[in-house]
VEXMAR-932243 format. One line per 3 residues: number of its first residue (from 1); their letters; for each residue x, y, z of N, C-alpha, C. Coordinates in steps of 0.02 Angstrom, whole numbers, plus 50000, padded with zeros to 5 digits. Example, Ala and Ser with C-alpha at 12.3 -4.5 7.8 and 13.67 -1.06 7.14 Angstrom:
2
1) as) 50660,49716,50390,50615,49775,50390,50660,49835,50390  50642,49888,50354,50684,49947,50357,50645,50002,50394;
REM end
This chain:
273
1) xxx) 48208,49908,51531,48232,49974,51513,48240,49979,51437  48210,50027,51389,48221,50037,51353,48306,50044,51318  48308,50029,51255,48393,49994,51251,48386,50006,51165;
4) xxx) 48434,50015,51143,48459,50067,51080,48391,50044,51054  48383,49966,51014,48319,49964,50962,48243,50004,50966  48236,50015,51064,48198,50024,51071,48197,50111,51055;
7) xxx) 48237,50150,51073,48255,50216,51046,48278,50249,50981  48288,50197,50945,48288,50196,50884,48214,50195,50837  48186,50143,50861,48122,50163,50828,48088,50205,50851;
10) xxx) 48088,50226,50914,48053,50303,50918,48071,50341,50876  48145,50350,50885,48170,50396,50839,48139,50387,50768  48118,50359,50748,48094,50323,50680,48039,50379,50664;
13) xxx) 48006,50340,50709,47934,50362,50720,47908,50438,50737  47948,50477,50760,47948,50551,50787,47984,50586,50713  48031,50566,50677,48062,50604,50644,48025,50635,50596;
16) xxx) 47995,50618,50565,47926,50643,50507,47901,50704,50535  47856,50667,50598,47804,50722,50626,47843,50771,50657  47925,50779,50670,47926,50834,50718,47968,50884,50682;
19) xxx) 48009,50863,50636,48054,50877,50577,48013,50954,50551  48051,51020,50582,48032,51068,50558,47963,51100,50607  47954,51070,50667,47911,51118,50684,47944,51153,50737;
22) xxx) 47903,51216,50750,47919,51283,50784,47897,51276,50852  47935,51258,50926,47933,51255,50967,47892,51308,50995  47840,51315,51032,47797,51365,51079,47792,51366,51152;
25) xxx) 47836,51299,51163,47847,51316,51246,47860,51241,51258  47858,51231,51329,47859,51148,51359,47840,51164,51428  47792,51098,51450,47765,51108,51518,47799,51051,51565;
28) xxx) 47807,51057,51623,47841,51014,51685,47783,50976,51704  47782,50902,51736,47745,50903,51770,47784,50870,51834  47771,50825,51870,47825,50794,51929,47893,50787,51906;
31) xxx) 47962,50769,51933,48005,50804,51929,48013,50723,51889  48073,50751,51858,48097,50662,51838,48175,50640,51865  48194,50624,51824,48271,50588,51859,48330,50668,51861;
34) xxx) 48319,50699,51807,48349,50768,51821,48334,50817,51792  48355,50872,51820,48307,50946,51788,48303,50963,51722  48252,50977,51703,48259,51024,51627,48331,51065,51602;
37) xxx) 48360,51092,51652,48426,51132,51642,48374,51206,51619  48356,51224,51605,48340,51289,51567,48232,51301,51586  48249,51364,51572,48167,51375,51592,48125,51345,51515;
40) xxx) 48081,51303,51532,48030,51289,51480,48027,51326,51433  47985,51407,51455,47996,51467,51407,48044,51495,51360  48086,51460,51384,48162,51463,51348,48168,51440,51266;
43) xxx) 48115,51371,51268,48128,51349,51225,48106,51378,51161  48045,51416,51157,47991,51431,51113,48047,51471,51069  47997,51475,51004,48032,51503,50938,48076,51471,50902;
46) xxx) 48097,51421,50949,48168,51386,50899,48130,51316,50851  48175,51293,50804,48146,51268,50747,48170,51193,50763  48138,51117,50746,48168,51064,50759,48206,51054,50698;
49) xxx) 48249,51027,50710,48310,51020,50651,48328,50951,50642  48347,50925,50701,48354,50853,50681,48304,50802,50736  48335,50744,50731,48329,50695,50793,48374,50627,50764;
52) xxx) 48417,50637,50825,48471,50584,50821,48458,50552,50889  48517,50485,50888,48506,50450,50936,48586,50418,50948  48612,50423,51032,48677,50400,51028,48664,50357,51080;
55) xxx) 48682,50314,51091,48660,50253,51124,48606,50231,51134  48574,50241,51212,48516,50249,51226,48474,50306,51236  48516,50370,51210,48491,50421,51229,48452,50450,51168;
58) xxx) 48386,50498,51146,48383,50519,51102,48389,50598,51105  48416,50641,51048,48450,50695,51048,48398,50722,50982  48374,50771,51036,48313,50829,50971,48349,50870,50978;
61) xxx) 48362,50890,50907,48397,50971,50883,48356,51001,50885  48377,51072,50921,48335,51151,50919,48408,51198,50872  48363,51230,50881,48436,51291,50851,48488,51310,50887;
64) xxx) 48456,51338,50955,48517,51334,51000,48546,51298,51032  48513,51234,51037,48534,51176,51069,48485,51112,51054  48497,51072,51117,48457,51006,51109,48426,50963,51160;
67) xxx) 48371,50929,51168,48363,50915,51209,48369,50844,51206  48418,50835,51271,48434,50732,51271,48391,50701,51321  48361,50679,51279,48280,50612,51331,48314,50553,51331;
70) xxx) 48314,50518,51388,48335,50463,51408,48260,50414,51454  48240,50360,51416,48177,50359,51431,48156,50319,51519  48235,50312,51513,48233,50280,51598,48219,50192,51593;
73) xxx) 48170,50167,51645,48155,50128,51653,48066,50114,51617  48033,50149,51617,47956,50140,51593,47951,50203,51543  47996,50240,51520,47960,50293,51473,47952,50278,51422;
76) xxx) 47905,50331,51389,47899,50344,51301,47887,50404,51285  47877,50382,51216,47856,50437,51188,47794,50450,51136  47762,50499,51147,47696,50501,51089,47689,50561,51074;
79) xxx) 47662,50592,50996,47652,50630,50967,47587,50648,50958  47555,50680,50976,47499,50712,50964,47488,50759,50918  47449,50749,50861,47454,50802,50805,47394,50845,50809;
82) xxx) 47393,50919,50799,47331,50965,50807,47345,51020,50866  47297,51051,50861,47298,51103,50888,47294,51095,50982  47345,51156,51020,47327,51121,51083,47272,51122,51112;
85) xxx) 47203,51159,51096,47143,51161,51119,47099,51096,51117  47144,51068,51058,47091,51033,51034,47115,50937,51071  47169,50925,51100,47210,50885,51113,47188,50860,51182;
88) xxx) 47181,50789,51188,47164,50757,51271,47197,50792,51309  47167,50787,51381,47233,50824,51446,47284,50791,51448  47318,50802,51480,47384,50770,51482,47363,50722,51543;
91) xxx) 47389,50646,51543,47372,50601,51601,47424,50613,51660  47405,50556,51718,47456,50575,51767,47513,50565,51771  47531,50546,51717,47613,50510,51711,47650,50553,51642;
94) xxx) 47624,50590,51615,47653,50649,51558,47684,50685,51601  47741,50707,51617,47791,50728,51655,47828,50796,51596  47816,50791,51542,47834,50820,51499,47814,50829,51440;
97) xxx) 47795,50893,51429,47764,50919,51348,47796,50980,51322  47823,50963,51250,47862,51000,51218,47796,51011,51161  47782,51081,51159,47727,51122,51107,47746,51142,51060;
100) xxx) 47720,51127,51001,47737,51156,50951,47687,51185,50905  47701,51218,50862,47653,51253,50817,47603,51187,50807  47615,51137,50781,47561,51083,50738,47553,51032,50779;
103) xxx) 47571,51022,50832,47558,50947,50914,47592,50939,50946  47583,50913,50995,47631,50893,51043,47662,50843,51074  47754,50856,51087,47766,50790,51100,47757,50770,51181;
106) xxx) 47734,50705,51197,47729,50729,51270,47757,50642,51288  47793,50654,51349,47845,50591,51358,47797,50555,51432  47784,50509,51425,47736,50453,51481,47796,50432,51516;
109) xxx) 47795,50445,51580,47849,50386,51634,47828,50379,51704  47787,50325,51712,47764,50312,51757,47795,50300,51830  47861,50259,51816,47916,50277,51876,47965,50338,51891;
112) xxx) 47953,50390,51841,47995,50443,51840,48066,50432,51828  48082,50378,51802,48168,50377,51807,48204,50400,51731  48159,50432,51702,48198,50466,51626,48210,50521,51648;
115) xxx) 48228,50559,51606,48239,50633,51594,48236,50677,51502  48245,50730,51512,48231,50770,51460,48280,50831,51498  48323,50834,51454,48391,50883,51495,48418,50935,51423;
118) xxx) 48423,50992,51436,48432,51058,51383,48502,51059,51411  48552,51057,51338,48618,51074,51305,48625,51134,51270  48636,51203,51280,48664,51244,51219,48697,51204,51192;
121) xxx) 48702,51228,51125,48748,51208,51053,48791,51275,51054  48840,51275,51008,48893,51232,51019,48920,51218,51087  48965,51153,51121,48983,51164,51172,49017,51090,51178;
124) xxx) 49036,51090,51253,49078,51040,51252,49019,50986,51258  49042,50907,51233,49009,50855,51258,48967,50838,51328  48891,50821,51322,48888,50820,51385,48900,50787,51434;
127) xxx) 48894,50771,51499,48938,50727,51525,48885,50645,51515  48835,50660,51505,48811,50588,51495,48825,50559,51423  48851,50598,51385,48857,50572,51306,48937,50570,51308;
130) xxx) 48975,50611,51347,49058,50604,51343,49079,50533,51318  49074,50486,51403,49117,50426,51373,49073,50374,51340  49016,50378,51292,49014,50323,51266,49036,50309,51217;
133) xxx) 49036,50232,51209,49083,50204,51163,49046,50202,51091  49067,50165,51056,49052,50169,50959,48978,50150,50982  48963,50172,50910,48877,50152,50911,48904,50068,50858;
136) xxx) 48880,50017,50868,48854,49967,50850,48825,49959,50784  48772,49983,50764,48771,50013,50696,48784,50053,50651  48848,50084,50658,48910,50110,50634,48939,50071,50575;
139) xxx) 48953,50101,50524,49002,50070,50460,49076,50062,50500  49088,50096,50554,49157,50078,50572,49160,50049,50634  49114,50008,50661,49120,49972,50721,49107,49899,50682;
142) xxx) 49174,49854,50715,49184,49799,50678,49221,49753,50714  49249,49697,50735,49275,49659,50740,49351,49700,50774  49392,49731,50761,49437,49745,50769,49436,49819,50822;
145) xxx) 49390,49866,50817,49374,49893,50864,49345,49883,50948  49307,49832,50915,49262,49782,51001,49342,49732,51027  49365,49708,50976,49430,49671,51011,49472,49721,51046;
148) xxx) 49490,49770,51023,49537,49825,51053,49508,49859,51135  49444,49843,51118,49397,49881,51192,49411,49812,51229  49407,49748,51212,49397,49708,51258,49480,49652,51282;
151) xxx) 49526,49665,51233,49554,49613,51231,49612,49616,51284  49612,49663,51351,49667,49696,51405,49606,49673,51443  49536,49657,51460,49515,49663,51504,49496,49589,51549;
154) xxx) 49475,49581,51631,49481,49545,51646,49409,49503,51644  49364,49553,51631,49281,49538,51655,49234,49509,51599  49215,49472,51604,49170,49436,51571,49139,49452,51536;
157) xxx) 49146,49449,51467,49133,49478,51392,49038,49497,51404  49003,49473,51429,48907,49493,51440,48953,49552,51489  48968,49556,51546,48951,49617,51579,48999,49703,51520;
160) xxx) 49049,49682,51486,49093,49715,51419,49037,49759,51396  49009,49704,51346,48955,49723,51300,48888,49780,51341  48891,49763,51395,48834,49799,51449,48857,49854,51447;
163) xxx) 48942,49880,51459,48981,49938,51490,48968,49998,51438  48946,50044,51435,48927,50094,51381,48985,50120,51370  49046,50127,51383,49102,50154,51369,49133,50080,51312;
166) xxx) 49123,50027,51311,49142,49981,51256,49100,49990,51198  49032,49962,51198,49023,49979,51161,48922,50012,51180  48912,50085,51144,48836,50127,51168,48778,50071,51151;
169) xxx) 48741,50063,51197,48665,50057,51172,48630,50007,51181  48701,49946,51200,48698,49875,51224,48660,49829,51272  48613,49818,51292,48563,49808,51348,48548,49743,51344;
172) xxx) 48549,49722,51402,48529,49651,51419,48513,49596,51373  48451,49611,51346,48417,49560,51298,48473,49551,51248  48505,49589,51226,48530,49604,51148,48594,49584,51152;
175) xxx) 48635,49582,51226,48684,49551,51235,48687,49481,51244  48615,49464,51269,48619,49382,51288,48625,49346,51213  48574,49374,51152,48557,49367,51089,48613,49351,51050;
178) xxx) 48661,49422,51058,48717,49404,51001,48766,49382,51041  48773,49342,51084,48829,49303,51141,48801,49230,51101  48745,49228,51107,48711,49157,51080,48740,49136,50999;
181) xxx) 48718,49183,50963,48716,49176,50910,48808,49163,50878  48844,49209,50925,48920,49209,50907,48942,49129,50924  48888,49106,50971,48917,49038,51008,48983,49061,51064;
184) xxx) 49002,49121,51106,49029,49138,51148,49024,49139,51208  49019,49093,51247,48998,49090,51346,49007,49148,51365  48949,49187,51402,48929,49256,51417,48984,49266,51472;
187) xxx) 49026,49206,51515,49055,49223,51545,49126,49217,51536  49154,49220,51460,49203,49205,51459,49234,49289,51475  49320,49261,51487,49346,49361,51509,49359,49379,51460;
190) xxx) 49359,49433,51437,49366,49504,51372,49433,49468,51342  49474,49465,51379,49533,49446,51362,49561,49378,51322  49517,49351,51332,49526,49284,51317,49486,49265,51250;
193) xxx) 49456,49327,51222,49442,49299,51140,49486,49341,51107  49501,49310,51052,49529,49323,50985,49506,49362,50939  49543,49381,50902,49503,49454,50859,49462,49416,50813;
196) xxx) 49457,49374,50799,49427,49298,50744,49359,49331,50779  49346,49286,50831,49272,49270,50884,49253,49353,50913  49289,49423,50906,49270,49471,50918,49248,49493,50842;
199) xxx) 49263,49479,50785,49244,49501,50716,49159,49460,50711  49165,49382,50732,49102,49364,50731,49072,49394,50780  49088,49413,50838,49041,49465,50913,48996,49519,50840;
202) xxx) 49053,49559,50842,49061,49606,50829,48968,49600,50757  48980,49559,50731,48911,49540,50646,48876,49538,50692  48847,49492,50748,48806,49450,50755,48767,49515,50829;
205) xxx) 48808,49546,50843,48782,49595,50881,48743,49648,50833  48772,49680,50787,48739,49735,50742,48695,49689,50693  48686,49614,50695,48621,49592,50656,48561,49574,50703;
208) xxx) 48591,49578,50765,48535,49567,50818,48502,49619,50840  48524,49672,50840,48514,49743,50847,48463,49760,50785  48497,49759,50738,48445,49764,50659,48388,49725,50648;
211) xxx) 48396,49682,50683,48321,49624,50672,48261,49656,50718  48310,49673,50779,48270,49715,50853,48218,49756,50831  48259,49817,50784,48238,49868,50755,48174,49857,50712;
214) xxx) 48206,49798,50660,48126,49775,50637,48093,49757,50661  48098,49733,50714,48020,49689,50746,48000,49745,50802  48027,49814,50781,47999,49867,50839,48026,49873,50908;
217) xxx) 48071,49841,50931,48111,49831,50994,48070,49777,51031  48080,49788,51082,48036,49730,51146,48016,49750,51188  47956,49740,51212,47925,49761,51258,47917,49700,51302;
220) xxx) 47942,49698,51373,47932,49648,51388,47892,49690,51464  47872,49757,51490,47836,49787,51520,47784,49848,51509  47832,49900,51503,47799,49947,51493,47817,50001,51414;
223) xxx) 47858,49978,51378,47891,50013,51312,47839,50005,51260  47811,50055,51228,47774,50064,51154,47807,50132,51132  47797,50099,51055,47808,50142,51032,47784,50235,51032;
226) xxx) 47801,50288,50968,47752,50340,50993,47673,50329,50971  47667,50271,50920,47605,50267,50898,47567,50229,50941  47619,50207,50997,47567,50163,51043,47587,50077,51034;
229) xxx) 47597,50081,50974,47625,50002,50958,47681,49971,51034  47664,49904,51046,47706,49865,51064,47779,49837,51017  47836,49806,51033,47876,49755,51022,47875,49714,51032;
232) xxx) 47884,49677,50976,47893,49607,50986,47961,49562,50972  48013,49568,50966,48059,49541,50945,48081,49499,51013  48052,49512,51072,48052,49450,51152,48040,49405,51115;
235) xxx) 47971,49405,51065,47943,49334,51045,47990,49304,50989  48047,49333,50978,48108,49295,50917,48156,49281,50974  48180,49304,51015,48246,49279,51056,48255,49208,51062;
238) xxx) 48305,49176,51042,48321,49130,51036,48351,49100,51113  48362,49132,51158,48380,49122,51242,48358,49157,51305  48355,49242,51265,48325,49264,51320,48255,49252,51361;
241) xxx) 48267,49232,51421,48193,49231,51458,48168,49148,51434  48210,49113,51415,48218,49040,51414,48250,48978,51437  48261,49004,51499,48285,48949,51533,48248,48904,51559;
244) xxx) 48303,48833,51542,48264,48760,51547,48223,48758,51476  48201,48795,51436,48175,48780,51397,48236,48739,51349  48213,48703,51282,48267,48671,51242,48309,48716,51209;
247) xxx) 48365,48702,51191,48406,48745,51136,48388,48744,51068  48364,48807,51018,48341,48781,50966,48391,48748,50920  48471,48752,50932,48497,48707,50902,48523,48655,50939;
250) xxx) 48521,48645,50990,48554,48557,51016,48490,48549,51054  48455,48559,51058,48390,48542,51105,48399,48523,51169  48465,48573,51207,48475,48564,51274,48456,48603,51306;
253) xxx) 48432,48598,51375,48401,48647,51422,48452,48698,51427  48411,48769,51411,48446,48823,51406,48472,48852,51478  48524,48859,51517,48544,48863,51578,48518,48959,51582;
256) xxx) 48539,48995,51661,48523,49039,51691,48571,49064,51737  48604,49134,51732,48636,49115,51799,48647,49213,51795  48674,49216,51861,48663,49305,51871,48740,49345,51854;
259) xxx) 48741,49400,51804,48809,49440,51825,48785,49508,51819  48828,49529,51876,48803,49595,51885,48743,49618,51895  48696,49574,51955,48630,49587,51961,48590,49571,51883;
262) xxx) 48611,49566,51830,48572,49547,51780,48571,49487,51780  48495,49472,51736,48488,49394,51720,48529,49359,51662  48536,49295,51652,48596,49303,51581,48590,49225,51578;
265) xxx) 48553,49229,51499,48533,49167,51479,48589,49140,51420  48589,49074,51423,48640,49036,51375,48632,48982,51383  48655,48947,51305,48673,48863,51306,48740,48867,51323;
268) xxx) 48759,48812,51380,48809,48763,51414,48839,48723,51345  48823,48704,51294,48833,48663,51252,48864,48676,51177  48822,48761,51165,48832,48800,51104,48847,48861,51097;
271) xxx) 48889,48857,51176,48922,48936,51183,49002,48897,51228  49042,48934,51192,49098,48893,51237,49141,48951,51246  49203,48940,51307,49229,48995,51334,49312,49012,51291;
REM end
């Protein structure tokens, strides 16, 4: 599933080309995880203004509102620049095309489990953006904030970091990564670290995240970018998707074990509870 780095560099990548163009409509194709909210036609005339991103979700400004894409389990995104006459058909898995004066954006999801959901502006929070927690690459998410989310709780600091109400955007790979790097046992309880070892959580998560970002996120199925590009930053993980393999610092077999239906890799040796 796509997971903040990976929506982040979309976001990257879309902001140039979409920054200022004039919406002319959007087409449906099979349904996805939930409705448009508003008629397609609805959209035309309004101007793109921004594109932000709050967890895993990404958030295109219109004038009157916005639309929040959540890419699911297999989505993306690609930009097509030019005229629509002149532009390939849409394949069988484009579920969604937003038109604009100069190309189009059109979102690929082969299992259908994203969405693309219309917000009027101004208004209250929506309910999928309500409770999440700090963004991670925030000037004010730090050590003393992640301790305060975690330090009452009973559950095991990897499934914490997963909970989008602690902290947005957090996904599997990126939790196993900066659990490793802090030297923190994925299963130790929330409660039981110190604001010390939540200040180091706290670096080693937003530099694992930042590295993510540079190496384009990870693709370890179906995620490219809008240019089509793959990720590679799977091929830097220092644990994930390495078990039994050696530890690159004690050269011990990297153990495996399941929480919360997720997989969850760590050294026994260089992560302690």
């Amino acid at each position: 599933m796509p997971e903040l780095p990976e929506v982040e560099v979309t976001r990257r990548a879309l902001l140039e080309p979409l920054h200022g163009r004039v919406v002319r409509g959007a087409t449906l194709g099979k349904p996805l995880r939930w409705p448009l909210q508003c008629e397609p036609d609805s959209l035309a005339g309004q101007r793109v203004e921004r594109l932000d991103r709050r967890g895993k979700y990404l958030l295109l400004g219109l004038q009157r509102g916005q639309l929040i894409v959540h890419l699911g389990m297999s989505g993306s995104l690609r930009w097509l620049q030019g005229a629509e006459e002149d532009l390939p058909p849409p394949g069988p898995h484009e579920h969604f095309r937003l038109l604009t004066d100069r190309g189009e954006l059109r979102m690929n999801d082969p299992r259908r489990f994203g969405a693309v959901i219309w917000q009027t502006l101004p208004g209250p929070p929506h309910p999928l953006l309500r409770h999440l927690g700090p963004e991670p690459l925030d000037d004010d998410f730090d050590g003393e904030r992640l301790w305060r989310a975690v330090h009452d709780r009973r559950a095991a600091i990897k499934l914490l970091l997963l909970d989008q109400s602690v902290v947005a955007g957090v996904g599997n790979i990126y939790a196993c990564e900066a659990l490793f790097r802090a030297g923190i046992d994925p299963r130790a309880p929330g409660r039981r670290l110190s604001r010390q070892r939540c200040a180091q959580l706290a670096a080693e998560l937003r530099a694992t995240l930042q590295q993510a970002v540079r190496a384009g996120g990870s693709t370890l199925r179906d995620f490219c970018s809008s240019d089509g590009t793959q990720g590679h930053f799977q091929l830097e993980a220092l644990v994930y998707g390495r078990a039994g393999q050696p530890c690159r610092r004690c050269a011990r077999p990297l153990a495996h074990v399941a929480q919360g239906q997720r997989s969850t890799y760590f050294c026994r040796s260089c992560q302690r509870r």
